[in-house]
ROSE-4610 file (N, C-alpha, C; in Angstrom, 1 decimal, always signed):
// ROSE-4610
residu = [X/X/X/X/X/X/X/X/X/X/X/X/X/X/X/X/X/X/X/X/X/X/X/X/X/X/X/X/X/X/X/X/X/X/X/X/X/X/X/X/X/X/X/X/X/X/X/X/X/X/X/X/X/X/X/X/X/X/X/X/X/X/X/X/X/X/X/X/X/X/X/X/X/X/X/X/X/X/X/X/X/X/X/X/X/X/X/X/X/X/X/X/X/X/X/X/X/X/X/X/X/X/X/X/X/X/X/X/X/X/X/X/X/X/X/X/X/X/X/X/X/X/X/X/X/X/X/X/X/X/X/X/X/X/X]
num = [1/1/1/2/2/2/3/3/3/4/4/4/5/5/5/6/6/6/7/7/7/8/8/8/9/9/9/10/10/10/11/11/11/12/12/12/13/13/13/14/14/14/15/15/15/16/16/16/17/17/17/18/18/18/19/19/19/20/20/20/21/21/21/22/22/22/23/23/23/24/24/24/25/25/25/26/26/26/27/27/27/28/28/28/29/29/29/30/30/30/31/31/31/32/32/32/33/33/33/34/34/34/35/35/35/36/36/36/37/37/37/38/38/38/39/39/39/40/40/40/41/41/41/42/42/42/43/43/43/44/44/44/45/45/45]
x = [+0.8/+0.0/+0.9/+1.8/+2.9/+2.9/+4.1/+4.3/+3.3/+1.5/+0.6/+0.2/+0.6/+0.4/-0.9/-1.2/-3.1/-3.2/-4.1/-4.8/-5.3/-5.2/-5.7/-7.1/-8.1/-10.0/-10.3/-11.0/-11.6/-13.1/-13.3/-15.0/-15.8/-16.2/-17.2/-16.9/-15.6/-14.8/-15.1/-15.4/-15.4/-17.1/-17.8/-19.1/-19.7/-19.1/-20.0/-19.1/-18.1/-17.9/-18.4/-18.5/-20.0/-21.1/-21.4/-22.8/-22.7/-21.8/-21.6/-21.5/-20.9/-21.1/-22.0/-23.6/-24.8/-25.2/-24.2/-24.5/-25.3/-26.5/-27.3/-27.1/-27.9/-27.2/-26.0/-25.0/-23.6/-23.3/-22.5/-21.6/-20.6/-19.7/-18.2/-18.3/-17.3/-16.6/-15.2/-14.5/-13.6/-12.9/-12.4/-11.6/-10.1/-10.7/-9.8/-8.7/-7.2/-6.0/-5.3/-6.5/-5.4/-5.9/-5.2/-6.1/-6.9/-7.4/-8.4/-10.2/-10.6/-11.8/-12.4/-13.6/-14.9/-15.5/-15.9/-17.3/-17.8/-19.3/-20.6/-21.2/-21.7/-23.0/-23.8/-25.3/-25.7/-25.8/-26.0/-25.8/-27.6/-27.8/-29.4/-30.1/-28.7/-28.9/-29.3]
y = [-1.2/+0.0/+1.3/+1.1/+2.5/+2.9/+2.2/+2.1/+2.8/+2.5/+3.0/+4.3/+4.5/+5.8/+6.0/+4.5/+4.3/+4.2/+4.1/+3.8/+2.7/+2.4/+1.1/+1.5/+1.1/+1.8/+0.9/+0.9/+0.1/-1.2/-1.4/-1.9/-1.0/+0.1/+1.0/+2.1/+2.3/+3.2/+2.9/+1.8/+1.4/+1.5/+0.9/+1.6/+2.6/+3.6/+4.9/+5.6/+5.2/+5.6/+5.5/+4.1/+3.5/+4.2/+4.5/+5.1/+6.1/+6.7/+8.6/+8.7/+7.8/+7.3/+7.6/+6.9/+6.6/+5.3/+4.3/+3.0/+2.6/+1.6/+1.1/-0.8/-1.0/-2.1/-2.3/-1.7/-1.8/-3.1/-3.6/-4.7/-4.7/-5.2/-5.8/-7.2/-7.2/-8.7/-9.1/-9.0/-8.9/-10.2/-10.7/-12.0/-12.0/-12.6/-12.0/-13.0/-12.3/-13.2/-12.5/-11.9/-11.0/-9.8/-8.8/-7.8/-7.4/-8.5/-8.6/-8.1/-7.4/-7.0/-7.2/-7.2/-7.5/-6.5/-5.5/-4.5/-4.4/-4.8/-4.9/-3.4/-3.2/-2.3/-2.5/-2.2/-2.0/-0.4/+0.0/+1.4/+1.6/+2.5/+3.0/+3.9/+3.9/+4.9/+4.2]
z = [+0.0/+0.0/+0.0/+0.8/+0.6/-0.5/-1.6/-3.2/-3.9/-3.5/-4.2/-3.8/-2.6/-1.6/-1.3/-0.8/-0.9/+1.1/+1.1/+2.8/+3.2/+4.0/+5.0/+5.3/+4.7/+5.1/+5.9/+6.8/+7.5/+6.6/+7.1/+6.6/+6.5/+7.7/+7.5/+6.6/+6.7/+5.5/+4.6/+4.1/+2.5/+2.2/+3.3/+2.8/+3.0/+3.7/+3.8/+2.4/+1.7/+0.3/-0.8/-0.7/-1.6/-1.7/-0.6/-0.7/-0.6/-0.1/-0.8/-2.2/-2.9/-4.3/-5.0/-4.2/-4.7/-4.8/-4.4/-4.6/-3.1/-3.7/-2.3/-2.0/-1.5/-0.7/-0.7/+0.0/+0.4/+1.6/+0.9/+1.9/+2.2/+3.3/+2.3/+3.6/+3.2/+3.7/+3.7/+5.3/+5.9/+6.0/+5.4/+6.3/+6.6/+8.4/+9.4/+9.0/+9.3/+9.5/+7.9/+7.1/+6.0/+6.1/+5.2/+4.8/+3.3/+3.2/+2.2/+2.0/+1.4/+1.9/+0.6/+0.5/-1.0/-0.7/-1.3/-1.0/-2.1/-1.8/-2.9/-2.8/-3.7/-3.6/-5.2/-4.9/-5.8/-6.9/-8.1/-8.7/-8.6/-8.3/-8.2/-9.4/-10.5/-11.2/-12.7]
């Protein structure tokens, strides 16, 4: 993440971006032991 000069977001981080986006039913999905995350949303538009 350095190299890319990106951030470490949390889970709630990632969806309250989503949906400032516009995107609705937001998800994500955390699995513990990496730092790997999935976040869904649907586009409303």
């Amino acid at each position: 993440m350095p190299l890319l000069r990106a951030a470490y977001l949390s889970d709630a981080e990632h969806r309250d971006l989503l949906t400032q986006a516009g995107f609705a039913e937001v998800a994500t999905k955390h699995l513990p032991g990496n730092n790997w995350i999935c976040a869904t949303g649907r586009s409303v538009t």
